[in-house]
C-alpha positions as CSV (number, residue, x, y, z in Angstrom):
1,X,-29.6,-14.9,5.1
2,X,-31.4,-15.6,2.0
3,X,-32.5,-12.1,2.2
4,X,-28.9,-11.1,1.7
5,X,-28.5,-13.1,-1.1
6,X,-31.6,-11.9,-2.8
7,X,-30.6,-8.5,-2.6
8,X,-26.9,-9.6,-3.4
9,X,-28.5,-11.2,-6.5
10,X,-30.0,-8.4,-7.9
11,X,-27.1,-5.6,-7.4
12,X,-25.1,-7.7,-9.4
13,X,-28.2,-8.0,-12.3
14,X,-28.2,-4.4,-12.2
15,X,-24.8,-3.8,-12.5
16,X,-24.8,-6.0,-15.2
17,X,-27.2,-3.8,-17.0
18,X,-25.9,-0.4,-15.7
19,X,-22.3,-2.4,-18.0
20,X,-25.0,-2.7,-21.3
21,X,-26.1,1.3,-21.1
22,X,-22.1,2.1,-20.9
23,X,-21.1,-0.3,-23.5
24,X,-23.4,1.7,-25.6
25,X,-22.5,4.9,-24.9
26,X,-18.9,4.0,-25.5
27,X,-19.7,2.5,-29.1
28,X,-21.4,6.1,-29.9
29,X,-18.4,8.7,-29.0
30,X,-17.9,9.2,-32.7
31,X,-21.9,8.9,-33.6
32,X,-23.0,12.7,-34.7
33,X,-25.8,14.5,-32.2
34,X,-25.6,11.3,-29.7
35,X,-27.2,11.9,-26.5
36,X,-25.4,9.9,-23.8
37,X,-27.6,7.5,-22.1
38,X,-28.0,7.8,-18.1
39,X,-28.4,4.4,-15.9
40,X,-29.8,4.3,-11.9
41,X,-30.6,2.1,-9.6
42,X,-33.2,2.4,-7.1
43,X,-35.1,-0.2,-4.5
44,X,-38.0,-1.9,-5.3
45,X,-39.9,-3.8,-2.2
46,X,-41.5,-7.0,-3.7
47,X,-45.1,-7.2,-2.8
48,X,-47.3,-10.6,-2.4
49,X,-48.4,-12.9,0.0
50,X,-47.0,-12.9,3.7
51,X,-44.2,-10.6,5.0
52,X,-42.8,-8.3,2.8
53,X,-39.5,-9.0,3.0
54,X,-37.4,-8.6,-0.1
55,X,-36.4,-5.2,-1.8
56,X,-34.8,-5.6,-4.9
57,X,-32.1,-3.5,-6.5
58,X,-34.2,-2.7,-9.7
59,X,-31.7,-0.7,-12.8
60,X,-33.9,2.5,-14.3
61,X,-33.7,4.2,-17.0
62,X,-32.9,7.5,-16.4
63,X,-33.4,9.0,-19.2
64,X,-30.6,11.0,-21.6
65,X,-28.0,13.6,-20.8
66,X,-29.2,17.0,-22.3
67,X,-25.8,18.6,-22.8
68,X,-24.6,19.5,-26.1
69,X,-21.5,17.5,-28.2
70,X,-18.4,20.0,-29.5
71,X,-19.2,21.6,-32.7
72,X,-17.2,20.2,-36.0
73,X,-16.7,22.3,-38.5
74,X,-17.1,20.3,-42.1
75,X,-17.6,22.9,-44.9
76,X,-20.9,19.8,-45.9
77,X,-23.9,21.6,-46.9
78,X,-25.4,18.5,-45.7
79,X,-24.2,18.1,-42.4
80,X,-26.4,20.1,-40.0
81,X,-25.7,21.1,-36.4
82,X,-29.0,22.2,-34.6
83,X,-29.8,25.1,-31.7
84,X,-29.9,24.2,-28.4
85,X,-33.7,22.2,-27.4
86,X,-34.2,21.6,-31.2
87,X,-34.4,18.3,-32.7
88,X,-34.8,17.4,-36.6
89,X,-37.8,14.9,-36.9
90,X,-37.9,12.1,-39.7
91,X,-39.6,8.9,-40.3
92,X,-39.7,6.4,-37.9
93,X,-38.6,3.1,-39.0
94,X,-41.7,1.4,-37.7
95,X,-45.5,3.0,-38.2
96,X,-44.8,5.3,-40.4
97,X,-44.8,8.3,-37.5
98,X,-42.4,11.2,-36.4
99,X,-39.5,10.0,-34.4
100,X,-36.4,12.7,-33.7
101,X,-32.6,12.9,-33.5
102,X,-29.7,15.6,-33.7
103,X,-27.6,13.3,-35.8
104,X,-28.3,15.6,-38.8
105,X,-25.2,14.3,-41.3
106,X,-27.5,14.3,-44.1
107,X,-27.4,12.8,-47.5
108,X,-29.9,12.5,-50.8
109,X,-30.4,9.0,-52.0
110,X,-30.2,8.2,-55.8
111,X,-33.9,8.9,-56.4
112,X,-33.7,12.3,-54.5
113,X,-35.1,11.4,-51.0
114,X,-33.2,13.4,-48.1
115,X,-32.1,11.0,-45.5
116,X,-30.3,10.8,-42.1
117,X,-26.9,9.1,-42.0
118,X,-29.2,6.4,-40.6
119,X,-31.5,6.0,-43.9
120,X,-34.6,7.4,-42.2
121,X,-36.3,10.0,-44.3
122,X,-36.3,13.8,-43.4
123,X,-39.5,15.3,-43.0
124,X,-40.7,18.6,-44.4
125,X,-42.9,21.3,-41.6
126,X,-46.0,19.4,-43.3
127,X,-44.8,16.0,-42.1
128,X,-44.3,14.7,-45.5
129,X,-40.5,13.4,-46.3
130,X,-38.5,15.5,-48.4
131,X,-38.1,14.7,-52.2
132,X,-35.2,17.0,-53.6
133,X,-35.1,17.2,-57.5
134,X,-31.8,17.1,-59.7
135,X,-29.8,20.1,-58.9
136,X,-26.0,21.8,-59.5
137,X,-25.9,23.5,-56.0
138,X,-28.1,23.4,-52.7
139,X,-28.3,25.5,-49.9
140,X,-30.5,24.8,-46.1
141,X,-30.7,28.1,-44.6
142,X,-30.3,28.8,-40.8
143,X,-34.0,28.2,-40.7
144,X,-34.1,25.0,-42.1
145,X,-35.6,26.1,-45.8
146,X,-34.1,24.1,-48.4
147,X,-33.2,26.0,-51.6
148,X,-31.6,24.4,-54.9
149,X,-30.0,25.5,-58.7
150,X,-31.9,23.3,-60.6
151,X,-29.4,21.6,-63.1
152,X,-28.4,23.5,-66.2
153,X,-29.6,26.8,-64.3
154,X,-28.2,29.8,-63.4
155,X,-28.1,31.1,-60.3
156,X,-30.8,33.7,-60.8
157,X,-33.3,30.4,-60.9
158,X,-32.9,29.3,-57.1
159,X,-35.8,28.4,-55.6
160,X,-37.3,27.3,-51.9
161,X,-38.1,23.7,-52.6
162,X,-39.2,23.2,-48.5
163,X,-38.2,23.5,-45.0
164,X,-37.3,20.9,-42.8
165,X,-39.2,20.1,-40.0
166,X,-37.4,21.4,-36.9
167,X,-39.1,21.1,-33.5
168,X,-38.5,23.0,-30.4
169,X,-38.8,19.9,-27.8
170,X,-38.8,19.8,-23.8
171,X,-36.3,17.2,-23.1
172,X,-38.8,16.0,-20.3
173,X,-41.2,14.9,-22.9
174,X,-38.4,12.8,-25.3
175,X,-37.6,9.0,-24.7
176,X,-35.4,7.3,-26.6
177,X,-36.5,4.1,-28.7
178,X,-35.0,0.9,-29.4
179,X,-33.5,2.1,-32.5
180,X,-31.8,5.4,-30.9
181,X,-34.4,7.9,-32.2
182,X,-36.7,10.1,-29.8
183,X,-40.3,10.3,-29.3
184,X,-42.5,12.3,-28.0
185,X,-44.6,10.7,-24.9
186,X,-47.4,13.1,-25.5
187,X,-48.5,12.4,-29.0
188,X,-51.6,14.5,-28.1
189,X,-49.7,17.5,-27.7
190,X,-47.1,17.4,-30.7
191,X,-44.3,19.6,-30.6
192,X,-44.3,23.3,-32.7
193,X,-42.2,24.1,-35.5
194,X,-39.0,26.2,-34.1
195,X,-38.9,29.8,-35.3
196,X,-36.0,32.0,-36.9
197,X,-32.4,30.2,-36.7
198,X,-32.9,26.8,-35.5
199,X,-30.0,25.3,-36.9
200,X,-26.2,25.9,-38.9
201,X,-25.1,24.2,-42.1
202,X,-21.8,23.2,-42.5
203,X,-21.2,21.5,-39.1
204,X,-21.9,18.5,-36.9
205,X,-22.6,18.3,-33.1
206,X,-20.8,15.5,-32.0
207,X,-21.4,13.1,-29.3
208,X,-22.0,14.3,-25.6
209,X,-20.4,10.7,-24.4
210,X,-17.4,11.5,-22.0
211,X,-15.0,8.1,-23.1
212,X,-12.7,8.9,-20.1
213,X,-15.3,9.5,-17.5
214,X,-17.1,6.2,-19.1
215,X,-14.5,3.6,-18.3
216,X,-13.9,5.1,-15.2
217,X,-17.8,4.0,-14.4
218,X,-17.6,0.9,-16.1
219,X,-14.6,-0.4,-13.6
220,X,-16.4,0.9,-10.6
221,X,-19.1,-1.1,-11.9
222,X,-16.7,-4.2,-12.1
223,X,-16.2,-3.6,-8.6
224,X,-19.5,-3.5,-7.6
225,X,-20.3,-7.1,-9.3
226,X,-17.7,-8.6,-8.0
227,X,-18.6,-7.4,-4.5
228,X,-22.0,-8.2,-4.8
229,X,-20.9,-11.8,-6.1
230,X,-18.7,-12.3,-3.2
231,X,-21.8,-11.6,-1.1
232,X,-23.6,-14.2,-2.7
233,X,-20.8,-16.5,-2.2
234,X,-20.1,-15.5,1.8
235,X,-24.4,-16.0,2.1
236,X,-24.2,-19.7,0.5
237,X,-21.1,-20.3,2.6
238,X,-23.0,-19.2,5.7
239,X,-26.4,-21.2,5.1
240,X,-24.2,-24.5,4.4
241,X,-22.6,-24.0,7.6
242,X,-25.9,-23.4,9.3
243,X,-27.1,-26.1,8.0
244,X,-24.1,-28.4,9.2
245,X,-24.5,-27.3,12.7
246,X,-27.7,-28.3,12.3
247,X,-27.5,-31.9,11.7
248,X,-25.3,-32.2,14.1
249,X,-27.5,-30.7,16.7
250,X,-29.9,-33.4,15.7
């Protein structure tokens, strides 16, 4: 019976959990270039001393879904919607190194750095973030070069000022961090700069999360915990019995 419970036990943890990756996804149906995070469960025997006998109902991560948001249409010369299997890299937030996202609403701080909506600096195709000096009008072409009207110009004086760094990634080698940006789980073999049009200006990709489809999951997962709980509850019934009959057989 307690074997029941056990596994009774830990359904209901993962359910719990599988409730915490929708939660999140739901907050980030209006967050640009969100990838909608996936949930599983699978069995895990527990291994030790004596018989093993207890599986336990272990929630994985299963990663991201790789499907693109709906295209908005802004006018921003800012806002950024990249190709399909590109991702713009910037600054992580912790060790200084090159973490990813599609989130590209950008926007220039007032000491010219070029940020995410986020705050983390953009990165140049040297790895280096990207300083943009007083200007009257900008321009990021379709392959991420950066070009600006330096103030009290004329348009004659435009120059290239740098190129984003814009990296053609295999989704298999991303993983999402803590603070929502990617990495790459091979740091040995860093990804290559993406070639010709890797991106449009004056558009956003916008979150991949299907709301409807969401909160249908999340009350199937209801379900499940309160099955699971009821299990637990019917198991602990059942052993107090046992153990009633069992006085009285003595």
């Amino acid at each position: 019976m307690d074997k029941a419970l056990y596994v009774a036990m830990t359904g209901a943890r993962a359910s719990l959990q599988a409730q915490g990756t929708l939660s999140h996804n739901l907050a980030n149906t209006d967050t640009p270039g969100f990838k909608e995070a996936l949930a599983n469960t699978e069995a895990f025997p527990i291994k030790g001393a004596g018989y093993a006998s207890r599986v336990d109902a272990l929630h994985v991560d299963a990663g991201f879904n790789r499907r693109q948001g709906a295209q908005h249409v802004t006018g921003n010369a800012l806002d950024l919607s990249l190709d399909a299997g590109n991702w713009l890299a910037v600054q992580a937030p912790t060790g200084g190194g090159e973490a990813y996202t599609r989130g590209a609403s950008l926007s220039i701080t007032p000491n010219g750095q070029l940020v995410t909506a986020g705050g983390h600096p953009v990165l140049d195709e040297n790895g280096a973030p990207i300083a943009v000096p007083p200007h009257q009008a900008m321009d990021i072409g379709n392959d991420g070069t950066i070009s600006i009207i330096p103030q009290g110009e004329g348009p004659q004086t435009m120059a290239v000022i740098g190129r984003l760094r814009v990296v053609a990634a295999e989704d298999a080698r991303l993983e999402r961090g803590l603070d929502g940006l990617m990495r790459n789980t091979d740091p040995q073999q860093p990804f290559v700069q993406a070639q010709g049009k890797s991106l449009d200006s004056g558009q956003l990709e916008g979150s991949n999360v299907d709301a409807a489809g969401a909160l249908v999951q999340m009350i199937q997962l209801q379900r499940q915990y309160e099955m699971q709980v009821k299990v637990i509850k019917h198991g602990d019934e059942n052993a107090r019995s046992a153990n009633s009959l069992l006085r009285l057989g003595s």
